[in-house]
VEXTIVO-359484 format. One record per residue (C-alpha): residue in one letter; chain; x, y, z. Coordinates in Angstrom, 2 decimals. Example, Ala and Ser with C-alpha at 12.3 -4.5 7.8 and 13.67 -1.06 7.14 Angstrom:
// residues 2
+------+-----+---------+---------+---------+
| type | mol |       X |       Y |       Z |
+------+-----+---------+---------+---------+
|    A |   A |   12.30 |   -4.50 |    7.80 |
|    S |   A |   13.67 |   -1.06 |    7.14 |
+------+-----+---------+---------+---------+
END
This chain:
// residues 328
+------+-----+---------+---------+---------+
| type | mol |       X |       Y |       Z |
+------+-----+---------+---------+---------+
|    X |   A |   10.82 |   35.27 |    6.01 |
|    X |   A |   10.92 |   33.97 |    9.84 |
|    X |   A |    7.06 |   32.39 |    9.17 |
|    X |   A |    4.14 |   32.50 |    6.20 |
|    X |   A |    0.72 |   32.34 |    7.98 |
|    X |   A |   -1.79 |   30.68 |    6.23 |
|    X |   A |   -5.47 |   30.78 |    6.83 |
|    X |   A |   -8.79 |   32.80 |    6.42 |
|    X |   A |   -8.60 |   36.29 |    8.17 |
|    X |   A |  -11.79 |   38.14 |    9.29 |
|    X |   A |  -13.37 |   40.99 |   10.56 |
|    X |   A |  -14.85 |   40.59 |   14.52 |
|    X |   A |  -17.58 |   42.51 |   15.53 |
|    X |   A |  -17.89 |   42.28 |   19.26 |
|    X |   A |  -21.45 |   42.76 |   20.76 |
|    X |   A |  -21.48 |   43.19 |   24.44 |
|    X |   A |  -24.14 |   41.60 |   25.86 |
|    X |   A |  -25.51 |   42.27 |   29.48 |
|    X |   A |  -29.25 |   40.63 |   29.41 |
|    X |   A |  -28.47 |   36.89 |   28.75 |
|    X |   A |  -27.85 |   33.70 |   30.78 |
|    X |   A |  -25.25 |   30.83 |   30.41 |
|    X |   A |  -26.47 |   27.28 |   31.48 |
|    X |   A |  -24.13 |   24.71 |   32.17 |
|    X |   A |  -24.00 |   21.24 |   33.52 |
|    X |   A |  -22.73 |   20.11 |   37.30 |
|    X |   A |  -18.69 |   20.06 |   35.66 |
|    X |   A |  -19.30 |   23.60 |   33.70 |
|    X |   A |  -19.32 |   21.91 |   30.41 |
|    X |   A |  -21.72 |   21.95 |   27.72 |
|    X |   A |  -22.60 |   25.03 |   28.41 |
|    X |   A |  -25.39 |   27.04 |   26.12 |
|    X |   A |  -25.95 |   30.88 |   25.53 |
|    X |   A |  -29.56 |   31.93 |   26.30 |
|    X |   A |  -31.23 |   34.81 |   24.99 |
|    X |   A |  -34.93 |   35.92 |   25.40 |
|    X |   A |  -36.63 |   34.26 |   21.78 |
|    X |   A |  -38.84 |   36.24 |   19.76 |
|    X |   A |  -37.73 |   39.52 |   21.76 |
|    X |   A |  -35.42 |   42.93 |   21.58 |
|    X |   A |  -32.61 |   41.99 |   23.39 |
|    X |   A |  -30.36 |   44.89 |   24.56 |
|    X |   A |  -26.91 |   45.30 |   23.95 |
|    X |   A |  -24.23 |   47.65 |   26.00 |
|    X |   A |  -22.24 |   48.20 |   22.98 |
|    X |   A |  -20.11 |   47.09 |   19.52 |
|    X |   A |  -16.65 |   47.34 |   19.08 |
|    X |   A |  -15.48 |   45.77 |   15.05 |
|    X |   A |  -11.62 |   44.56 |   15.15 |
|    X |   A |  -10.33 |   43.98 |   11.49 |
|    X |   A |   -7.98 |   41.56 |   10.86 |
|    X |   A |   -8.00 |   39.02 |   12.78 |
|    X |   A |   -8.55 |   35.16 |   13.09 |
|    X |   A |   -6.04 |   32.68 |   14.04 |
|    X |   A |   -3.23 |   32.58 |   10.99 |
|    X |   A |   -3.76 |   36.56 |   10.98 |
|    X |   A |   -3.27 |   36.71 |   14.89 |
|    X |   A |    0.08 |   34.56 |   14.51 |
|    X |   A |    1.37 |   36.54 |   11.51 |
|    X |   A |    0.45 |   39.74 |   14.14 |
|    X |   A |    2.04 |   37.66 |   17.20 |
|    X |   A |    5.33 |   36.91 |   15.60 |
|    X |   A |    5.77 |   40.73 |   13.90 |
|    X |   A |    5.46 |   41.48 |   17.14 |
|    X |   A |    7.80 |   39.42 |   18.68 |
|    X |   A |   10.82 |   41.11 |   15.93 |
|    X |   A |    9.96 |   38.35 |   13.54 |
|    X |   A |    9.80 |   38.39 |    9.98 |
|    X |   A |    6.19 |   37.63 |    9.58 |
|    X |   A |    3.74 |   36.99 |    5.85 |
|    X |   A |    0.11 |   36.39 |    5.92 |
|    X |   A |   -1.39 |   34.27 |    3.40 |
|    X |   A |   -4.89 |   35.53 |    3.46 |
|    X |   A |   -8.09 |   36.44 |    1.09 |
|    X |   A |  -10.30 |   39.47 |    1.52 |
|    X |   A |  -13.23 |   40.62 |   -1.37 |
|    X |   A |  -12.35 |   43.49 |   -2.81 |
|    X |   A |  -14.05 |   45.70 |   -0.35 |
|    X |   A |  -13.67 |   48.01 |    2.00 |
|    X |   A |  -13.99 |   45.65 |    4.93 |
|    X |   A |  -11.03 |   43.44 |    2.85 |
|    X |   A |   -9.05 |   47.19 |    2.50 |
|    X |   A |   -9.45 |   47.19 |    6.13 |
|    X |   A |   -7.72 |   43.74 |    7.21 |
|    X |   A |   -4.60 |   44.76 |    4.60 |
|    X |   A |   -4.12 |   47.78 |    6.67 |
|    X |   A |   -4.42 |   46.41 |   10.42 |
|    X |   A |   -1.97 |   43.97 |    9.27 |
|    X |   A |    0.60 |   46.16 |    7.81 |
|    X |   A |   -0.06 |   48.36 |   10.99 |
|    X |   A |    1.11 |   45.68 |   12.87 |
|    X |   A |    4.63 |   44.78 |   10.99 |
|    X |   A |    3.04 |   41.75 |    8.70 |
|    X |   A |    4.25 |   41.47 |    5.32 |
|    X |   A |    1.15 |   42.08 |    2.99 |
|    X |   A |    2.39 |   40.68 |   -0.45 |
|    X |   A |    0.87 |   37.80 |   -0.39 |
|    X |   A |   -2.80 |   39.19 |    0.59 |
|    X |   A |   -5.20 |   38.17 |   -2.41 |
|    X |   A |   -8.25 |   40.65 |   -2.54 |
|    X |   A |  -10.43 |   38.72 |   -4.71 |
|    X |   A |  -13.39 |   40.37 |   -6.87 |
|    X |   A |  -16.78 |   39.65 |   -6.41 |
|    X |   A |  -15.93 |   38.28 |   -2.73 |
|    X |   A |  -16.71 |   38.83 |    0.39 |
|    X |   A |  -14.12 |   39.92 |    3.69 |
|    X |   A |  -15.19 |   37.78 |    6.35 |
|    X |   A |  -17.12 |   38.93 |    8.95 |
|    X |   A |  -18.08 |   37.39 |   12.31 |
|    X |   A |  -19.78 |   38.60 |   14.78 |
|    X |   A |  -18.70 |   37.87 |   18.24 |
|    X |   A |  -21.50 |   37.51 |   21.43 |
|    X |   A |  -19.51 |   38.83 |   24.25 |
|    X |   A |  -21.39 |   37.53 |   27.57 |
|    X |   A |  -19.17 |   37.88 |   30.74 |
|    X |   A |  -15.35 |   36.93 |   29.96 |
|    X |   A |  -16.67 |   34.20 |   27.57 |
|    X |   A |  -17.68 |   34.39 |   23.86 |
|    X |   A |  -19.98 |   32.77 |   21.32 |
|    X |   A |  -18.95 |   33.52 |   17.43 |
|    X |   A |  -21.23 |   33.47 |   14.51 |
|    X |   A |  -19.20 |   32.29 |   11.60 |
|    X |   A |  -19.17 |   32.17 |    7.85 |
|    X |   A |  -16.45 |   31.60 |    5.86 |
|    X |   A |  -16.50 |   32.89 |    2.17 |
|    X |   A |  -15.29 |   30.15 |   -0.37 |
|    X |   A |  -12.25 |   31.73 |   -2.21 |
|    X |   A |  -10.51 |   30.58 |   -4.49 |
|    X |   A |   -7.71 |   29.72 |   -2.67 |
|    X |   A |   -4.16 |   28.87 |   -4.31 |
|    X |   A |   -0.75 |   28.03 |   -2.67 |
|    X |   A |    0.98 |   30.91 |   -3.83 |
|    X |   A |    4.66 |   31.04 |   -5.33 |
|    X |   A |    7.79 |   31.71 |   -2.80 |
|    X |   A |   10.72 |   33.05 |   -4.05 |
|    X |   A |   12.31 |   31.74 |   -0.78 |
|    X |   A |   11.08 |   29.51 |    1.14 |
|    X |   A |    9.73 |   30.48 |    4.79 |
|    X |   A |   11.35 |   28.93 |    8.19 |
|    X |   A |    7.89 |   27.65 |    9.07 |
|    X |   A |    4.68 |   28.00 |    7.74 |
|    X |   A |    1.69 |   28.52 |   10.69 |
|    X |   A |   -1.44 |   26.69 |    9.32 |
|    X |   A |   -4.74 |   27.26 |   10.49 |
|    X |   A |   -8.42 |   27.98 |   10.39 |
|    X |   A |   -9.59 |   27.76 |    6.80 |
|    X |   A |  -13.11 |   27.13 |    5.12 |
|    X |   A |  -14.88 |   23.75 |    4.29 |
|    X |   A |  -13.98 |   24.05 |    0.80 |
|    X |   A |  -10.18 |   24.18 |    0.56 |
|    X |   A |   -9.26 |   20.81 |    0.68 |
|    X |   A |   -7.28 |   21.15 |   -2.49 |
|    X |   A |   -5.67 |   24.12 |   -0.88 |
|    X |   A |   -4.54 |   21.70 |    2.05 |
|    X |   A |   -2.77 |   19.22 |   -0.68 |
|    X |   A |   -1.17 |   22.34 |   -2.39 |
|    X |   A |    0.30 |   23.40 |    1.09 |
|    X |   A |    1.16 |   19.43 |    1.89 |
|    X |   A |    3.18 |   19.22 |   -1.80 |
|    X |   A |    5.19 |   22.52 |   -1.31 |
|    X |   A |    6.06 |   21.38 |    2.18 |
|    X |   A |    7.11 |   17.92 |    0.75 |
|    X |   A |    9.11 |   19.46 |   -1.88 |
|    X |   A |   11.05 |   22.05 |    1.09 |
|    X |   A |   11.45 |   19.42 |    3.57 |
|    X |   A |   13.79 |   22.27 |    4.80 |
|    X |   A |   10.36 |   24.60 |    5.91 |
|    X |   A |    8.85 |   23.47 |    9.34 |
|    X |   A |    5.12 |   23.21 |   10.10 |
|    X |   A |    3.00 |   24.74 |   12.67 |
|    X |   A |   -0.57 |   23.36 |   12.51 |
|    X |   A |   -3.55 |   24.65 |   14.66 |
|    X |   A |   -6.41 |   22.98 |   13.36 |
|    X |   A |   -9.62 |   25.04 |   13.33 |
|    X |   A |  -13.39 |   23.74 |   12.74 |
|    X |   A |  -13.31 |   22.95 |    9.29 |
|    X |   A |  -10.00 |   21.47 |    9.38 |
|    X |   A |  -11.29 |   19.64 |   12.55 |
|    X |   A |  -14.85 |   18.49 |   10.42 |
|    X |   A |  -12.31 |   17.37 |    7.46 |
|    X |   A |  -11.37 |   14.61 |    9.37 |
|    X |   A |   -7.45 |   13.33 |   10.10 |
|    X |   A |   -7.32 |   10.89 |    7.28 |
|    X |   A |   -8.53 |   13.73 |    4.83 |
|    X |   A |   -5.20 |   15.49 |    6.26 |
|    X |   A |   -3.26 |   13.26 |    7.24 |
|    X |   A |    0.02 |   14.48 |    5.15 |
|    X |   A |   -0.27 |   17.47 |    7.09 |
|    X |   A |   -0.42 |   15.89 |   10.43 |
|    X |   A |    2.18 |   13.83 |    9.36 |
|    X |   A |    4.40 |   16.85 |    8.31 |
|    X |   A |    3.84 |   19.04 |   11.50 |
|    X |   A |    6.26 |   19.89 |   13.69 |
|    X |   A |    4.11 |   21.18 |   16.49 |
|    X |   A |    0.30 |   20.96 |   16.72 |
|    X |   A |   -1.87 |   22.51 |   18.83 |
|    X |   A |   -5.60 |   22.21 |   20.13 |
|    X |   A |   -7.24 |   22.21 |   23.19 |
|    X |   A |   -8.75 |   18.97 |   25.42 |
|    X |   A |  -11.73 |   19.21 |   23.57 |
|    X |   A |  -11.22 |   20.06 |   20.10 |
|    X |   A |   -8.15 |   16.93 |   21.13 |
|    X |   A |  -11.20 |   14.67 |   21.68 |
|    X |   A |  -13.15 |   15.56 |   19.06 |
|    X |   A |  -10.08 |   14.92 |   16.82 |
|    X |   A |   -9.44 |   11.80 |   18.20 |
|    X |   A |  -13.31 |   11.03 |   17.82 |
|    X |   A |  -13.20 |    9.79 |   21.98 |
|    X |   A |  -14.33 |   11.23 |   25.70 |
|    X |   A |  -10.99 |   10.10 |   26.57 |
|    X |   A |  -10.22 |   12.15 |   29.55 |
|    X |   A |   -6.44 |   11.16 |   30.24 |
|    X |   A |   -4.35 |   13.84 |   29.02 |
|    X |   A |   -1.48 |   11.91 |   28.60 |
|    X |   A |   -3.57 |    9.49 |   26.58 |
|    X |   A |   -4.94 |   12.44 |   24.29 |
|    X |   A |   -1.57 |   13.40 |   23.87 |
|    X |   A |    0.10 |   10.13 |   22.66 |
|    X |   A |   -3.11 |    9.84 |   20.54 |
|    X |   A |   -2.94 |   12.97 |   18.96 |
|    X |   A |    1.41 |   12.00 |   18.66 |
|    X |   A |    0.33 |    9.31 |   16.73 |
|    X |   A |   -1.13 |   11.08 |   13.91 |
|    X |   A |    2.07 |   12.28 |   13.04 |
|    X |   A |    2.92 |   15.55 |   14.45 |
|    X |   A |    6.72 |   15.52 |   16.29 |
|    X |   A |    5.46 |   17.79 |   19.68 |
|    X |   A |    2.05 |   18.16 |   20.55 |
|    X |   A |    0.58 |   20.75 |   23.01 |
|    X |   A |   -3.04 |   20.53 |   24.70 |
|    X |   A |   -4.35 |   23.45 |   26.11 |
|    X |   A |   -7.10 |   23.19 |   28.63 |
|    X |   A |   -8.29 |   26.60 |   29.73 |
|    X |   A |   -7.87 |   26.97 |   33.43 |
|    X |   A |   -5.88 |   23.75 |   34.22 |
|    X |   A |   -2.91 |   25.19 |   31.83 |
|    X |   A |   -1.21 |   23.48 |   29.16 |
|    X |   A |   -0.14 |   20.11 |   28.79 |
|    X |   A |    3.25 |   18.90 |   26.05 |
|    X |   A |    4.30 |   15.92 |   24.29 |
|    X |   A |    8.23 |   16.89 |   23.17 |
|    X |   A |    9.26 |   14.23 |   20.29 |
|    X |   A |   10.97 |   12.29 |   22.63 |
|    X |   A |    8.10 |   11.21 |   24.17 |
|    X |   A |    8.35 |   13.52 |   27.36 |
|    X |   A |    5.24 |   14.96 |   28.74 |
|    X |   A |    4.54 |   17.61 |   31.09 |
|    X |   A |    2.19 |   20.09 |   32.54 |
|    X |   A |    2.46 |   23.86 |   32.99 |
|    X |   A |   -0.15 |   25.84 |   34.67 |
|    X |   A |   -1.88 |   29.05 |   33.58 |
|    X |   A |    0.13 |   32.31 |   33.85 |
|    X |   A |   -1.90 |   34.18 |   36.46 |
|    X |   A |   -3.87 |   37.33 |   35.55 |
|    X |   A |   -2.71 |   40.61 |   36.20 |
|    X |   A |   -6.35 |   41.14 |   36.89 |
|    X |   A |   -9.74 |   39.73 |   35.59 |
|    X |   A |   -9.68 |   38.96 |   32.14 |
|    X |   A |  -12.10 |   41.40 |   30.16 |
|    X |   A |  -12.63 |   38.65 |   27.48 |
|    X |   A |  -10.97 |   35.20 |   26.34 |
|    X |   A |  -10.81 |   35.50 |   22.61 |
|    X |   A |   -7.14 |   34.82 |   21.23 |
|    X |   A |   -5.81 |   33.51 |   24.43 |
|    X |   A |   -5.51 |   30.27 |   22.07 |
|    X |   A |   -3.73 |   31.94 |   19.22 |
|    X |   A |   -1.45 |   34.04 |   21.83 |
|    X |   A |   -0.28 |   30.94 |   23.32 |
|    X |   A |    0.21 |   28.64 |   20.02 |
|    X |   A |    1.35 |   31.41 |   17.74 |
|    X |   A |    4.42 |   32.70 |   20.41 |
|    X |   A |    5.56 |   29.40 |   21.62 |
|    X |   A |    6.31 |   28.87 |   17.61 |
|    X |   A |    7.94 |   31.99 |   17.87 |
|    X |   A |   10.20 |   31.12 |   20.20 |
|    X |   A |   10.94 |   27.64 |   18.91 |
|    X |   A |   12.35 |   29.58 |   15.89 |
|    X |   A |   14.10 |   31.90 |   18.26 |
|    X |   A |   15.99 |   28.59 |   19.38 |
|    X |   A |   14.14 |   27.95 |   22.54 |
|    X |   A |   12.99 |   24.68 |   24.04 |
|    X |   A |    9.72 |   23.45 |   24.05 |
|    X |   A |    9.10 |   24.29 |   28.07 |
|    X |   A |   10.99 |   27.66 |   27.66 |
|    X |   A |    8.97 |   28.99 |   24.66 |
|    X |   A |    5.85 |   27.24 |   26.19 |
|    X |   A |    5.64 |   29.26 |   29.27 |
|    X |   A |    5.99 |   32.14 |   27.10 |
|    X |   A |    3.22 |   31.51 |   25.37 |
|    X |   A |    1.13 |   31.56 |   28.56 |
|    X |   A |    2.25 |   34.93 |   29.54 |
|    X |   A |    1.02 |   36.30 |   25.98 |
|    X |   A |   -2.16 |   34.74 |   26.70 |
|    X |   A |   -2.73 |   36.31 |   29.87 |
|    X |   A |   -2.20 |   39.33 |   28.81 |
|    X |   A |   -4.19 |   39.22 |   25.13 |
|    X |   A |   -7.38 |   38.57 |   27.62 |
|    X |   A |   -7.13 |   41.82 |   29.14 |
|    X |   A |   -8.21 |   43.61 |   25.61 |
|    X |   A |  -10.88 |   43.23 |   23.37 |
|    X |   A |  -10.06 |   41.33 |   20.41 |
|    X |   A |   -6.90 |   38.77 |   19.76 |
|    X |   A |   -4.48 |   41.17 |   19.00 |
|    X |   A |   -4.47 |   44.84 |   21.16 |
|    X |   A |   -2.83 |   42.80 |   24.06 |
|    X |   A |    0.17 |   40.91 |   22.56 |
|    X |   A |    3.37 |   41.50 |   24.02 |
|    X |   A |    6.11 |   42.82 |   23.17 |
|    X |   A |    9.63 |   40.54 |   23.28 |
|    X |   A |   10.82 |   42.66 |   26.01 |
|    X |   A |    7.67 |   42.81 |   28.00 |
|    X |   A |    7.31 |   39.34 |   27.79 |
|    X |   A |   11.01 |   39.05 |   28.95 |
|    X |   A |   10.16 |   41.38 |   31.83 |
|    X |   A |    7.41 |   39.64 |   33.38 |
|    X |   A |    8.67 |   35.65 |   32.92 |
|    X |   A |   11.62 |   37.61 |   34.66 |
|    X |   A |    8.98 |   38.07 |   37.59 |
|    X |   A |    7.49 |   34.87 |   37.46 |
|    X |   A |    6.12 |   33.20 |   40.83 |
|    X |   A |    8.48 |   29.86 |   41.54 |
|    X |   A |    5.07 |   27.66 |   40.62 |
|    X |   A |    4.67 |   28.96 |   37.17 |
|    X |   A |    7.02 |   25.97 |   35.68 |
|    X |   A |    6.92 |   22.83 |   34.10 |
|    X |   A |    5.88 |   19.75 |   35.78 |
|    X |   A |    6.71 |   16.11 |   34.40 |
|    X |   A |    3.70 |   13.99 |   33.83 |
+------+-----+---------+---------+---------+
END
């Protein structure tokens, strides 16, 4: 296979909400969700999206793209769990390795949808999760978002990785991996090939405020990983190559106003792997990344949107001359 996902996949359950506020400071940050407390709060309506979640959007993502593409996931034994095996097999992803575990539960989040923004109430069942055995070895594995107990599961994934130097690593760290700490990981960072985050979550990994990209970016370099990318929403995305070469690229414009943000993230991580394994450069599969994102944001959910190879062919094709990389 082209690339084994690994992570926790889920069941969204978006909840469009029209009578709530967002409060923010003076530089839009630290911004909190208000609803009336103690009240019936109206809703305009629910839409549930089975799975998804980052490894399971980059498994989707990369079938997509003509890839061969494996998830690595656990459902219960449920119907919800039934119903994440058969979005992702609808979608070209290799289902073998799927574990539906008894007396489990699929994971299900729900998703406040306030304007183009969203707030996600997580919980993460605790599997019992196993690096499984590979007949052949993938081209790259795509780590990501897993729950707070699988530390053991992170060394399993380290030792195969260290025993098929040959297999390259993809990491996208999400909250648990983040709350883990880098020293608790710090064969995988060590072992990654690319790693991606935004400013933030780059911050809050490097336990700063720093504010200097380029500083956030030789910081996060220095845990290990060989290319680093920093997303930061608006502003674009920001690289590290392993050379040391940094540069900016801005947001792919969008085709219209996005209807909601989830999975830009994932689109943009999850395609510029793709392309690295398609034999692109860094900058080349980069901007394609960006034009997966802006279109994933004009669906609901992390998946309806994603491009096709030839649709995201045809409109890089069209690019504006300011949609390029930019030394730092």
């Amino acid at each position: 296979m082209d690339i084994l996902a690994i992570g926790d996949i889920v069941i969204d359950d978006f909840i469009r909400l029209k009578d709530a506020e967002a409060h923010c400071d003076l530089n839009h940050e630290k911004c909190t969700l208000c609803l009336r407390f103690g009240d019936k709060v109206p809703f305009e309506f629910n839409e549930v999206v089975p799975g998804v979640g980052n490894s399971a959007n980059a498994a989707v993502a990369c079938a997509r793209l003509g890839l061969s593409a494996a998830a690595r996931v656990y459902v219960g034994d449920d119907d919800r769990g039934r119903m994440c095996i058969n979005a992702l097999k609808k979608n070209g992803v290799d289902t073998s390795l799927v574990v539906s575990e008894e007396g489990k539960h699929t994971n299900y989040h729900y998703v406040l949808w306030y304007e183009s923004e969203r707030t996600i109430l997580v919980k993460h069942e605790a599997f019992t999760y196993a690096m499984p055995s590979l007949n052949d070895a993938p081209r790259w594995i795509y780590l990501s978002s897993l729950a707070d107990n699988t530390l053991p599961y992170h060394h399993e994934i380290a030792a195969y990785l260290h025993s098929h130097p040959e297999v390259k690593l993809a990491f996208q760290p999400g909250t648990f991996q983040m709350k883990l700490g880098t020293e608790a990981l710090t064969d995988l960072y060590a072992r990654s090939e690319i790693f991606f985050c935004n400013k933030e979550e780059s911050q809050r990994i490097l336990k700063n405020e720093e504010s200097d990209i380029q500083k956030l970016l030789d910081g996060v370099h220095a845990l290990g990983p060989k290319m680093v990318v920093i997303t930061d929403g608006r502003e674009g995305a920001y690289a590290r190559e392993a050379d040391g070469r940094m540069w900016h690229t801005p947001m792919f414009p969008d085709p219209k106003p996005p209807l909601q943000r989830t999975g830009a993230g994932d689109a943009t991580a999850s395609t510029t792997v793709a392309y690295l394994i398609r034999g692109l450069s860094l900058e080349e599969s980069l901007l394609r990344g960006l034009v997966n994102a802006a279109y994933v944001v004009q669906e609901i959910g992390a998946q309806k949107g994603l491009l096709t190879h030839e649709k995201i062919e045809e409109f890089f094709a069209g690019r504006s001359a300011e949609f390029k990389a930019t030394a730092l």
